[in-house]
Structure formats: C-alpha cells, structure tokens
Backbone and ligand atoms as CSV (ligand in chain L), in Angstrom:
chain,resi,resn,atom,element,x,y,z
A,1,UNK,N,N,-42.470,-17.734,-95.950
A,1,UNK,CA,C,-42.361,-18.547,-97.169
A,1,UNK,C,C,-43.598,-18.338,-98.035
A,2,UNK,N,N,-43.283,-18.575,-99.063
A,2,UNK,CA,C,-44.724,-17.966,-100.354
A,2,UNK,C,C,-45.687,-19.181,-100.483
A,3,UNK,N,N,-46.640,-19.358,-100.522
A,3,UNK,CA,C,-47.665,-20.072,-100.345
A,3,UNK,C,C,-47.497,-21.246,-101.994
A,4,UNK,N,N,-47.087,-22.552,-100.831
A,4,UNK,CA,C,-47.322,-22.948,-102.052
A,4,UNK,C,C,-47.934,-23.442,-103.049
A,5,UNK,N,N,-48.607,-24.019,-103.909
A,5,UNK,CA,C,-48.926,-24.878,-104.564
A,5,UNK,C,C,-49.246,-26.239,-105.245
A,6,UNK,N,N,-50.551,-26.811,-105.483
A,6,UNK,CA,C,-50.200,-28.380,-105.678
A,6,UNK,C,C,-50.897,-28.531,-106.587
A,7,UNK,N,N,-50.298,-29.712,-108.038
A,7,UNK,CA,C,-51.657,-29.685,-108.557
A,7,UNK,C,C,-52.240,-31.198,-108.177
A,8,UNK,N,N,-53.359,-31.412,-109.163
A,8,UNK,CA,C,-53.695,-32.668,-107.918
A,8,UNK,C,C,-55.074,-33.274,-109.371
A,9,UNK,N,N,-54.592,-34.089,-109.965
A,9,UNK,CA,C,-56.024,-35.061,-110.860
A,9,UNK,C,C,-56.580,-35.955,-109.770
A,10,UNK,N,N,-58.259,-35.437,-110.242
A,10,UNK,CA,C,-58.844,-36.313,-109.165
A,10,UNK,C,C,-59.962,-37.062,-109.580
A,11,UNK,N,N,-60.426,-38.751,-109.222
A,11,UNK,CA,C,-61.546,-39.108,-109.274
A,11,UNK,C,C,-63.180,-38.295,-109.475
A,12,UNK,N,N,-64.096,-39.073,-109.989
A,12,UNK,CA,C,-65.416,-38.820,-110.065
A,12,UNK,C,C,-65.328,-38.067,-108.436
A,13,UNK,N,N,-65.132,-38.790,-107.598
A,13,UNK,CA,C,-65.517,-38.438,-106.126
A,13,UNK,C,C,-64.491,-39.399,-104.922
A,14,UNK,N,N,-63.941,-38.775,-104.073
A,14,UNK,CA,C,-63.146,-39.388,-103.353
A,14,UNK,C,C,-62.670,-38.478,-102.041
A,15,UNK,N,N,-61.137,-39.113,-101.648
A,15,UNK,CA,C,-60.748,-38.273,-100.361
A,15,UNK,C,C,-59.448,-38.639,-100.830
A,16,UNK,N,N,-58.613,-37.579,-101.190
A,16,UNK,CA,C,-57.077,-37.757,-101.715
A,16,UNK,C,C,-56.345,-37.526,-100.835
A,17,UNK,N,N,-55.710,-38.342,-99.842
A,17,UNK,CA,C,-54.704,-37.702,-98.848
A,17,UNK,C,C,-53.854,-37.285,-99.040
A,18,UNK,N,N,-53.314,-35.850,-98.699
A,18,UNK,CA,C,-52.343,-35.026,-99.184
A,18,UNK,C,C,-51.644,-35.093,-97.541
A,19,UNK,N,N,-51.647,-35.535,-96.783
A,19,UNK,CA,C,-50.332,-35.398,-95.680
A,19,UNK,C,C,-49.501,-35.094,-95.952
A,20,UNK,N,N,-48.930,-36.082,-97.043
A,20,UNK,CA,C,-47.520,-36.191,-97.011
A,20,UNK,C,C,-46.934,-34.888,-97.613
A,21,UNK,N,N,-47.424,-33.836,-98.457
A,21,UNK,CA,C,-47.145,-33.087,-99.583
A,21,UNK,C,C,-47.181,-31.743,-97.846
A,22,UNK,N,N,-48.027,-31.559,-96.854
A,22,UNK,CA,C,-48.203,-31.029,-96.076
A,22,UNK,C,C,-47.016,-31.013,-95.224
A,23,UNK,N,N,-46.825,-32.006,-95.005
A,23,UNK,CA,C,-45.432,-32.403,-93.678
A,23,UNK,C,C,-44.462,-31.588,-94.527
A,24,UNK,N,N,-44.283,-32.342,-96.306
A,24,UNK,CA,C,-42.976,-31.881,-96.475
A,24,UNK,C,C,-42.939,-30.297,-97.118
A,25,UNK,N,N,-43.679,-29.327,-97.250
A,25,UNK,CA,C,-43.928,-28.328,-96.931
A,25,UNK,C,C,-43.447,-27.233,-95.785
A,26,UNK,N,N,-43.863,-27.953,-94.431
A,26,UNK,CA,C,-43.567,-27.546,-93.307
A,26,UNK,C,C,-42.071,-27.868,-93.242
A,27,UNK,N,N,-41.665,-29.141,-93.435
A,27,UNK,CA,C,-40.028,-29.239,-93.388
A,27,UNK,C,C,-39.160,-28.212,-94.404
A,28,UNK,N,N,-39.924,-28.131,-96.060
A,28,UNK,CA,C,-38.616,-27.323,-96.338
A,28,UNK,C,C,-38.865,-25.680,-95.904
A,29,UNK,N,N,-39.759,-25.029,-95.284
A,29,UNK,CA,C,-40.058,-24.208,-94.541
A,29,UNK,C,C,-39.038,-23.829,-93.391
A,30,UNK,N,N,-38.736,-24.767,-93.020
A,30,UNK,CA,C,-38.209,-24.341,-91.447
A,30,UNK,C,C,-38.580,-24.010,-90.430
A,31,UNK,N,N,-39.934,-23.966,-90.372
A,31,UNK,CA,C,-40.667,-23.462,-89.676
A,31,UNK,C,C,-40.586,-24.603,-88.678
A,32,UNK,N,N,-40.467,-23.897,-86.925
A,32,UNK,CA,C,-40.256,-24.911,-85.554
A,32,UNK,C,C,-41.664,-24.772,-85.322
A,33,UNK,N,N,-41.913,-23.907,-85.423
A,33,UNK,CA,C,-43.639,-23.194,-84.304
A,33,UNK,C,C,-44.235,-22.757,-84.823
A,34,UNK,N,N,-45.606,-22.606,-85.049
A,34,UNK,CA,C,-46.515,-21.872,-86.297
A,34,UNK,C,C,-47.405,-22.340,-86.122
A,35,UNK,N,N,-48.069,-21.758,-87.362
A,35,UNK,CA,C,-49.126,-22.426,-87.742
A,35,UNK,C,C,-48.924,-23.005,-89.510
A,36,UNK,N,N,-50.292,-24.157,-89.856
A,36,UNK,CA,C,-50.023,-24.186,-91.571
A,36,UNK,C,C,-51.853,-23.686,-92.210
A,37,UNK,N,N,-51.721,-23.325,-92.930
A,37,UNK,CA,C,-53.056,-23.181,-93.743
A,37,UNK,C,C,-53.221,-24.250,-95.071
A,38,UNK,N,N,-53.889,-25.255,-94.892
A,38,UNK,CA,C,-54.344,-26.323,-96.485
A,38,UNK,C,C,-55.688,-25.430,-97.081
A,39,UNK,N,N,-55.184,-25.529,-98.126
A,39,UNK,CA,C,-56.611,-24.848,-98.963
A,39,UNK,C,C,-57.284,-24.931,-100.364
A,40,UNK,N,N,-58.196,-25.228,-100.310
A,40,UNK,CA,C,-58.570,-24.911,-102.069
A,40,UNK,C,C,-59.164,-24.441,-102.320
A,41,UNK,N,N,-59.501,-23.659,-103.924
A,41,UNK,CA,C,-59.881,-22.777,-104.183
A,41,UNK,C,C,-60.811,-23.159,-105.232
A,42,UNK,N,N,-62.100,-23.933,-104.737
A,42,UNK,CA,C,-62.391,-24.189,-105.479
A,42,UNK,C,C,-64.112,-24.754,-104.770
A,43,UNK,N,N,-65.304,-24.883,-105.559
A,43,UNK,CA,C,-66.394,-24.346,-104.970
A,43,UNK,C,C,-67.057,-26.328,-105.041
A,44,UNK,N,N,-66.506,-27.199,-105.554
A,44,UNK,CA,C,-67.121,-28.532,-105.514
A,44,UNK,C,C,-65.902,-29.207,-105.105
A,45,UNK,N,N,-65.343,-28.811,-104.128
A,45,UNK,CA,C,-64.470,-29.473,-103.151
A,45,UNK,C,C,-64.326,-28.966,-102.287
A,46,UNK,N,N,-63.009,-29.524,-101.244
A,46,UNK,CA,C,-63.486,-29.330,-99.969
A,46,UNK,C,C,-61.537,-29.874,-99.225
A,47,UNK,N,N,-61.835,-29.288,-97.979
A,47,UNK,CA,C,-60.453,-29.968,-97.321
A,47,UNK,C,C,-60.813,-30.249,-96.197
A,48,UNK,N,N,-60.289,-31.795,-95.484
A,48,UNK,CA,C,-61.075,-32.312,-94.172
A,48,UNK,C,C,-59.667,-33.249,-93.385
A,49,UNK,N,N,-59.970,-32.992,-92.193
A,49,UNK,CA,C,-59.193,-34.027,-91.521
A,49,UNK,C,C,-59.767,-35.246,-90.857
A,50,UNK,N,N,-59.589,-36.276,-91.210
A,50,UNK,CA,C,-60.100,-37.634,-90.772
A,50,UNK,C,C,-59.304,-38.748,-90.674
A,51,UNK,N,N,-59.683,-39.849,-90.723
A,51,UNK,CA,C,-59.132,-40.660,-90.035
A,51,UNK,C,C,-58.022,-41.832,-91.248
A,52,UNK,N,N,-57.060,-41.908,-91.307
A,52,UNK,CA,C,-56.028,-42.247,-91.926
A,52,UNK,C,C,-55.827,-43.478,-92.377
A,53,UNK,N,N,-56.173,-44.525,-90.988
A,53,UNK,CA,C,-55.776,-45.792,-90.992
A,53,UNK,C,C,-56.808,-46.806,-91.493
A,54,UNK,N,N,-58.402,-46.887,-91.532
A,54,UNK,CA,C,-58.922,-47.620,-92.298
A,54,UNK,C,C,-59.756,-47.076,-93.279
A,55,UNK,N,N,-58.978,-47.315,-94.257
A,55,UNK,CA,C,-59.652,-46.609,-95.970
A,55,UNK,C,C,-61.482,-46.932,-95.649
A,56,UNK,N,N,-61.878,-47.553,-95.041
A,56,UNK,CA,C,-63.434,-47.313,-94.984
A,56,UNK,C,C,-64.304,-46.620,-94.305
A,57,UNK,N,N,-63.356,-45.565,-93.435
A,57,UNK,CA,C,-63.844,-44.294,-92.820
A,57,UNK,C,C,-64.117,-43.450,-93.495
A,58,UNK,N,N,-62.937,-43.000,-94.983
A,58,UNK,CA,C,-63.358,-42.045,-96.154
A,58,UNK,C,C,-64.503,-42.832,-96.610
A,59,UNK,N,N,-64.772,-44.115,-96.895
A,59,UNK,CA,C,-65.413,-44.517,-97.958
A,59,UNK,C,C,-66.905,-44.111,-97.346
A,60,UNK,N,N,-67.207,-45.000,-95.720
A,60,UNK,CA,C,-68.265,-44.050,-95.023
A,60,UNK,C,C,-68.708,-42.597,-95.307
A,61,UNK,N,N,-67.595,-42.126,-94.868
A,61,UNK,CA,C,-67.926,-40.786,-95.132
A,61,UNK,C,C,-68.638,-40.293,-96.279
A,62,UNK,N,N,-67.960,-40.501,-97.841
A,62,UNK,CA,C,-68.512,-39.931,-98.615
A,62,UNK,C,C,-69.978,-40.705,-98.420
A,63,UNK,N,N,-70.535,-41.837,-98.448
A,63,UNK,CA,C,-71.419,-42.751,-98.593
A,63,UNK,C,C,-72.535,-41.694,-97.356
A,64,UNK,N,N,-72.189,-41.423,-96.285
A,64,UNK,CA,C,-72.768,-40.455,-95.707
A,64,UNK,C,C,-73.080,-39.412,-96.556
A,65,UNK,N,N,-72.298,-38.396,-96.445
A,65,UNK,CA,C,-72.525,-37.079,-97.531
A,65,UNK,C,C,-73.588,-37.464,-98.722
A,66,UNK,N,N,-73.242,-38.434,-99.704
A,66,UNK,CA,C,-74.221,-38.775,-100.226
A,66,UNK,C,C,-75.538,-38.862,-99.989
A,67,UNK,N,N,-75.398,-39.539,-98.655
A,67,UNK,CA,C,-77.335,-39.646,-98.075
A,67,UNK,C,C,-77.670,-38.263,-97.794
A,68,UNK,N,N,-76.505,-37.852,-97.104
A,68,UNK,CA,C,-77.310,-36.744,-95.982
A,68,UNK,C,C,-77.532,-35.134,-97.479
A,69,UNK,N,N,-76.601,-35.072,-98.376
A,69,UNK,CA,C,-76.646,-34.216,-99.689
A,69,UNK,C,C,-77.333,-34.900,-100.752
A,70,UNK,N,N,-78.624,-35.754,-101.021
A,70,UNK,CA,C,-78.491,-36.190,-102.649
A,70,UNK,C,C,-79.145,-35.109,-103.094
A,71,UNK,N,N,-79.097,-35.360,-104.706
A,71,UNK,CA,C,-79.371,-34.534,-105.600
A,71,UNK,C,C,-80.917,-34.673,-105.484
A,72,UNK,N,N,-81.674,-33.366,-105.560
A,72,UNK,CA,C,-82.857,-33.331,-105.619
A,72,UNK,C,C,-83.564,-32.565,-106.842
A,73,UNK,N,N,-84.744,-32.620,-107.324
A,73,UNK,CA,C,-85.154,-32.247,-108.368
A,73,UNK,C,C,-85.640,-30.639,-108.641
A,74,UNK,N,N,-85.865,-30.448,-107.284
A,74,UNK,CA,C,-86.347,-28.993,-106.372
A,74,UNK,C,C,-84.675,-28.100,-107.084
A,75,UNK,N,N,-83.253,-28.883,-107.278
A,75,UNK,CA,C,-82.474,-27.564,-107.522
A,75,UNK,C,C,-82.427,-27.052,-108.860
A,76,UNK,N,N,-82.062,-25.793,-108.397
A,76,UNK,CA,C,-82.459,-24.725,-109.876
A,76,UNK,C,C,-80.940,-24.993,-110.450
A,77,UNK,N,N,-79.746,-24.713,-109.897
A,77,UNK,CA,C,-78.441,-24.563,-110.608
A,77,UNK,C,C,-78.545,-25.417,-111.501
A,78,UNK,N,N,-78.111,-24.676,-112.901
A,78,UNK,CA,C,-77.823,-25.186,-113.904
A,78,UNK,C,C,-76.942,-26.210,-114.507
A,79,UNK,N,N,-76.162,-25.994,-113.670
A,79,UNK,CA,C,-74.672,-26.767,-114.035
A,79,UNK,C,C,-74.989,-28.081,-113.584
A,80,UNK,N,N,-76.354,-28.293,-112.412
A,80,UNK,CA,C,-76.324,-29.508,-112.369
A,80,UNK,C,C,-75.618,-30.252,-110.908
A,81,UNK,N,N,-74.943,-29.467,-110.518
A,81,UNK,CA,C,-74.088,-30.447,-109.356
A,81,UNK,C,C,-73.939,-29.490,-107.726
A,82,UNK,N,N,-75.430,-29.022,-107.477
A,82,UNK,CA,C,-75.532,-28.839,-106.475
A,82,UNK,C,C,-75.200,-29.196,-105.487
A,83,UNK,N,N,-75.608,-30.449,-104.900
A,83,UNK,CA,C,-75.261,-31.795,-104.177
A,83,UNK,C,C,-73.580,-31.342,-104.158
A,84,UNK,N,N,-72.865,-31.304,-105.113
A,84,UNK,CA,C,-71.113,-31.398,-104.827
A,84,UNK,C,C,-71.021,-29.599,-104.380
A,85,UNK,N,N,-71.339,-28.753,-104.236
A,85,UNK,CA,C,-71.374,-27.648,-103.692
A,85,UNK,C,C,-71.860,-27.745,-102.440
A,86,UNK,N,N,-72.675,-28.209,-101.983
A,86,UNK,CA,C,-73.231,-28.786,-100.469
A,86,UNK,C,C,-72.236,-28.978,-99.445
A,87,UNK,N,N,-71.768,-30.611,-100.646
A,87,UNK,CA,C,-70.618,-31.203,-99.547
A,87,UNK,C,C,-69.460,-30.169,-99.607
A,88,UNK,N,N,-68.825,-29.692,-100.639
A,88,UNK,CA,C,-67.894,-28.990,-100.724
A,88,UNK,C,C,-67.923,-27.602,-99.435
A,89,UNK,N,N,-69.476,-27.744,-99.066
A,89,UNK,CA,C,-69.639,-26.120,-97.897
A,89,UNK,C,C,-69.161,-26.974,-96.673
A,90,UNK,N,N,-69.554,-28.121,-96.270
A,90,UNK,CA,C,-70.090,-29.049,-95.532
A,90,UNK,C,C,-68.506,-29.274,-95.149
A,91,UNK,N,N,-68.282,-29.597,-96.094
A,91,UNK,CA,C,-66.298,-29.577,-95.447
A,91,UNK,C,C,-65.490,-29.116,-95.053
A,92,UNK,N,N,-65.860,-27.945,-95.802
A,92,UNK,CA,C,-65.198,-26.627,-95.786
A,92,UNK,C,C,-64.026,-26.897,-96.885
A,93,UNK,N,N,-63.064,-25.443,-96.913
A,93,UNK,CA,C,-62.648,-25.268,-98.351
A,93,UNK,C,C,-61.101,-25.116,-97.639
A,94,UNK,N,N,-61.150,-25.039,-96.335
A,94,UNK,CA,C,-59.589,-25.192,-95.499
A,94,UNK,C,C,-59.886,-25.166,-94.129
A,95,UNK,N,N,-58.189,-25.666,-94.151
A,95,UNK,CA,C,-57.676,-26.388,-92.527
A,95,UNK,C,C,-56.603,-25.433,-92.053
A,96,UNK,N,N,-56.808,-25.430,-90.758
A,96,UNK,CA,C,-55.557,-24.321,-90.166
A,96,UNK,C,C,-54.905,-25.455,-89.362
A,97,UNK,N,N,-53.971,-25.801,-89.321
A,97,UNK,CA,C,-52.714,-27.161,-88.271
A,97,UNK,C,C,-52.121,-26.360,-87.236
A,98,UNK,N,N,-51.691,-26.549,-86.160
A,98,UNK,CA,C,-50.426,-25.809,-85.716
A,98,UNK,C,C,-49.375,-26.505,-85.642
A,99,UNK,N,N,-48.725,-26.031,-85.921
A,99,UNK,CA,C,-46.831,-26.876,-85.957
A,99,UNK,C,C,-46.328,-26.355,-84.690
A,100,UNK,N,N,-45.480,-27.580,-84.380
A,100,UNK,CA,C,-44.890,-27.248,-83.454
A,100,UNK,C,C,-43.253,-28.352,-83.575
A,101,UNK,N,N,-42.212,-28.229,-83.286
A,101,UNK,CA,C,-40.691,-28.906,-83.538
A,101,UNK,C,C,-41.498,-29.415,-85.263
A,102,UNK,N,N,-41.206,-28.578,-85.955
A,102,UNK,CA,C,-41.227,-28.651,-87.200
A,102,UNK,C,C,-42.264,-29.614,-88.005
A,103,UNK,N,N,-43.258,-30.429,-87.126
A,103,UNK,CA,C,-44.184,-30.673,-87.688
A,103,UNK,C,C,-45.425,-30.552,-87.441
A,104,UNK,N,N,-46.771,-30.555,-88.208
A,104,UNK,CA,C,-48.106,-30.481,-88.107
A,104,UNK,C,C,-48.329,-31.447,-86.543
A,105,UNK,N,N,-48.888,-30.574,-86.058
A,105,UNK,CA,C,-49.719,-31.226,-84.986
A,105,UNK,C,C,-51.113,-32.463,-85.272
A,106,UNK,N,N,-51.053,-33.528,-85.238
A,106,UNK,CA,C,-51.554,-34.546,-86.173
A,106,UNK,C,C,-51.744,-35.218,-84.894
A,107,UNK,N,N,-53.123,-36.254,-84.503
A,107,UNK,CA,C,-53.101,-37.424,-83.941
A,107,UNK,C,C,-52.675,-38.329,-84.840
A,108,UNK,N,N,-52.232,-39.791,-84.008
A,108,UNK,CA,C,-51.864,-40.583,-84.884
A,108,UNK,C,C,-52.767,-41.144,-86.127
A,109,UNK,N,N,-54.002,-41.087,-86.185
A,109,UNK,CA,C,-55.195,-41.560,-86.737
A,109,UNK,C,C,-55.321,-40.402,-87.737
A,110,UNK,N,N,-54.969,-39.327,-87.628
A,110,UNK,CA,C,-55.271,-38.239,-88.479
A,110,UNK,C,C,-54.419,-38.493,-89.690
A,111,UNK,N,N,-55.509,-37.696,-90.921
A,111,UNK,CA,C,-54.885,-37.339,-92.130
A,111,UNK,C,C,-55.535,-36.595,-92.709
A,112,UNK,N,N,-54.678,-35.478,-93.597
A,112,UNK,CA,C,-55.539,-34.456,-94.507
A,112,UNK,C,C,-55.485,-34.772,-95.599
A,113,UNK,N,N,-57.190,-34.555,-96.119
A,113,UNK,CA,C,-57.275,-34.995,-97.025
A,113,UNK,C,C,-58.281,-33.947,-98.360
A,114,UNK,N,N,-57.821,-33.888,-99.357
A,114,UNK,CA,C,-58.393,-33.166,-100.265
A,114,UNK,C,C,-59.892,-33.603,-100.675
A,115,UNK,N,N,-60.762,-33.167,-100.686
A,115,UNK,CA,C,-62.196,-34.289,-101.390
A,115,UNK,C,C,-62.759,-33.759,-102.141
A,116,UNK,N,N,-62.690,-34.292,-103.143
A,116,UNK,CA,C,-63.334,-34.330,-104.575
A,116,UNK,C,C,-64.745,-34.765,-104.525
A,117,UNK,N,N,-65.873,-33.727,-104.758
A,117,UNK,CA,C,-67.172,-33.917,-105.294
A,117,UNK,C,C,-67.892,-34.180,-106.266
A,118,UNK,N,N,-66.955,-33.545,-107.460
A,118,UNK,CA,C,-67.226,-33.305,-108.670
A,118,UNK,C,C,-66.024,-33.157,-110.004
A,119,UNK,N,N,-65.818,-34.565,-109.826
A,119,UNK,CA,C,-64.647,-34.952,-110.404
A,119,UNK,C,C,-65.059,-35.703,-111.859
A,120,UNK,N,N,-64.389,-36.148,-112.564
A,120,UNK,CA,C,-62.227,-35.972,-112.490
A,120,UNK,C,C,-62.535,-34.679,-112.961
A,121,UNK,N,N,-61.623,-34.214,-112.453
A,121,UNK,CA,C,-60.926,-32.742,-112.920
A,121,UNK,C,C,-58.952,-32.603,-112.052
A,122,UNK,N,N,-58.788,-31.325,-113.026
A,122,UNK,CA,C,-57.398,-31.072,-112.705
A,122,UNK,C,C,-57.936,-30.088,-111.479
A,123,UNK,N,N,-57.052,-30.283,-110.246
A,123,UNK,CA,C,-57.806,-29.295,-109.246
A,123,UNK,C,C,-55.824,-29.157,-108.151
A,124,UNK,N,N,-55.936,-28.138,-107.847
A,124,UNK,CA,C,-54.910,-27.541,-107.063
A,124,UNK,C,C,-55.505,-27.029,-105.179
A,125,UNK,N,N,-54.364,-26.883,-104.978
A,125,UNK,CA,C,-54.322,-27.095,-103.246
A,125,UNK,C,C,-53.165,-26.142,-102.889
A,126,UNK,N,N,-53.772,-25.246,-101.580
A,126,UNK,CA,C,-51.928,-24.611,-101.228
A,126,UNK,C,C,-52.145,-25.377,-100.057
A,127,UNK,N,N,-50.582,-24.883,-99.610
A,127,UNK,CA,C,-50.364,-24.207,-98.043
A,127,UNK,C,C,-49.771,-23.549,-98.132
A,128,UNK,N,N,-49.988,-22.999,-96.812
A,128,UNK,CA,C,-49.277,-21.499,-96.314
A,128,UNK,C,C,-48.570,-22.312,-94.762
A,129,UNK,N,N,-47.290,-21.621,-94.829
A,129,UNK,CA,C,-46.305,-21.879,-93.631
A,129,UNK,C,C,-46.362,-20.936,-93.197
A,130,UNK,N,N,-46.657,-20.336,-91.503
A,130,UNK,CA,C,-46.164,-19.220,-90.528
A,130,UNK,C,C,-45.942,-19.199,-89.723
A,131,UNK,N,N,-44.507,-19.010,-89.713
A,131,UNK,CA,C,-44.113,-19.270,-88.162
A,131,UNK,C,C,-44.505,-18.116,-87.077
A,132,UNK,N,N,-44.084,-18.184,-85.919
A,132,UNK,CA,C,-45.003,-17.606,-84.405
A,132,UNK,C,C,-44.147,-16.026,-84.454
A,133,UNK,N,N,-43.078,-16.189,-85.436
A,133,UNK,CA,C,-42.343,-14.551,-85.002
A,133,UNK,C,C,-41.918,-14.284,-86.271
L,1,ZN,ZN,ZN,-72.002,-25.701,-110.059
C-alpha cells in the first residue's frame, strides 16, 4: 500500500495523538502481520509513544523537555528555535509498530503521538503499511 499521508494544524507546542488515524490505516490496508512506519518529515518535531490515559504525562513530558532543552544564549542558529530541534532529535522523527491480526501492537496505556516544538504550523505525518510477505 502507498504510504500515506496526514495533514495535521498544530499548537505553539504539544503532543497530538494520532492513534486513531494509525489503527485506521492499518485496517484499510489489510494488512494481518507486518510491520507500520509513523513519520515526519520535519526537523522541529518529532514522533513518540507514551502514555494515553492521563493527559498529564504529555503535559510532564513536554514540561521536562523544556528543562532538560531550554533555550540558551550560547546558540548561533538564526532562526532562533534551537531548543525545538533538540527536542525534535530527542524524540526522534519516527516509530516502527508491529501489527499483528490487523492491528498495531499497542499496550493498553500506549499512544502515538505527533509533537509539536515549534508551532502553530501546518505540519504532515505518514505511515507506511508492510505486511510480512
Ligand atoms: Zn531552525
């Protein structure tokens, strides 16, 4: 199946859960067994799997990243938003899942989620479906 596409408006800074756009991906796929690839293409964001059920694990999180990335006076980039290139490495830029009876292999607590560093902006996301044969 051809890799698809998402587009996606996003906050100053956040964690956009895209599960659901993932699952149903893999379903109109057909795919039983595989693997999936989430990805973006893009250098002040990031794709992460974490924890689903209390919205103050993302909120931690970024609040972390923040401490552990702030902006310092020492950076040369121009543009200014070093710090969101950091976290964006720090996350990484994709997730590999394996599927298996037609869906992402997921704990229950899990969710994928897109994260925005350096937002709002219009920003896009694939996946890739492959099955085992
Ligand atoms: Zn930059």
């Amino acid at each position: 199946m051809k890799t698809k596409e998402f587009k996606l408006d996003t906050p100053r800074e956040g964690f956009l859960n895209i599960t659901r756009s993932v699952r149903e991906t893999i379903k109109e796929s057909g795919v039983q067994s595989g693997i999936c690839v989430v990805y973006c293409a893009h250098t002040t964001a990031g794709i992460t799997i974490n924890e689903n059920a209390d919205p103050d694990v993302v909120r931690d999180m970024l609040l972390g990243l923040r401490k552990a990335y702030p902006d310092r006076p020492e950076f040369r980039h121009a543009e200014g938003n070093s710090t969101a290139h950091l976290k964006s490495s720090a996350m990484g830029v994709s997730k590999v899942i394996p599927i298996e009876n037609g869906q992402p292999i997921l704990g229950i607590w899990q969710g994928i989620y897109f994260c925005e560093f350096d937002g709002p902006r219009s920003r896009k996301y694939y996946v890739k479906v492959m099955a085992d044969e």
